[in-house]
N, C-alpha and C positions, 0 to 999 in steps of 0.2 A: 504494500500500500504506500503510496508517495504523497510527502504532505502537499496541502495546496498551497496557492500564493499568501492567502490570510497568514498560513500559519508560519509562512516563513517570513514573514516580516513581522510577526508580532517574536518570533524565536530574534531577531535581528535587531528589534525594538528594547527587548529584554537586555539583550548584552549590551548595546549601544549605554543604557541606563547604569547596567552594575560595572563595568569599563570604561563607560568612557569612551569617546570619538578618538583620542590620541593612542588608547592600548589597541584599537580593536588592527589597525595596518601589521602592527607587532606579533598578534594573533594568529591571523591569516597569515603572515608570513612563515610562522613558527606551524603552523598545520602544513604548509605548503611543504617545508621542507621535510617535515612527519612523513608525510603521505610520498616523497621519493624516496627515501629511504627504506622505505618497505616496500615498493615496488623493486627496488635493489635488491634489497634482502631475498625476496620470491625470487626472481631473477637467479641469483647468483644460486638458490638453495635446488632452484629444479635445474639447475647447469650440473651441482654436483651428484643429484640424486640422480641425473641423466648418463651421467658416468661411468658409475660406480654401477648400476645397472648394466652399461656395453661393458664394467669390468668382469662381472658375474657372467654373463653371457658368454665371453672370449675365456675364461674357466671353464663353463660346462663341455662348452665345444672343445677345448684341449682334453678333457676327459673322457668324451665321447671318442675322440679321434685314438687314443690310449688302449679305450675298451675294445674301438673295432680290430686295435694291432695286435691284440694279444688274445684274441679269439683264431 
């Protein structure tokens, strides 16, 4: 469910009021840089689970290739 415009200008209203017009740029820019750093973070963590998966994989197949030598 996605709020509507009311409700995000009275959410905008509210912090404007407990913040302050001068904290709110500081805000938004401290989320900004939140929210790239966790795209980072996802990023970087399905890079090494992508890995470490072809590393598991390139084991099995060495094992495989092992079992069919020595049958």
């Amino acid at each position: 469910m996605r709020p509507g415009l009311w409700q995000i200008l009275l959410v905008i209203l509210v912090i404007a009021i407990i913040f302050g017009a001068k904290k709110i740029p500081e805000i938004a820019r401290a989320l900004g840089r939140s929210a790239g750093e966790f795209k980072k973070g996802i990023k970087e963590g399905n890079a090494a689970a992508a890995e470490k998966a072809d590393e598991i994989k390139e084991a099995l197949l060495n094992e495989e290739k092992k079992g069919d030598k020595q049958v």
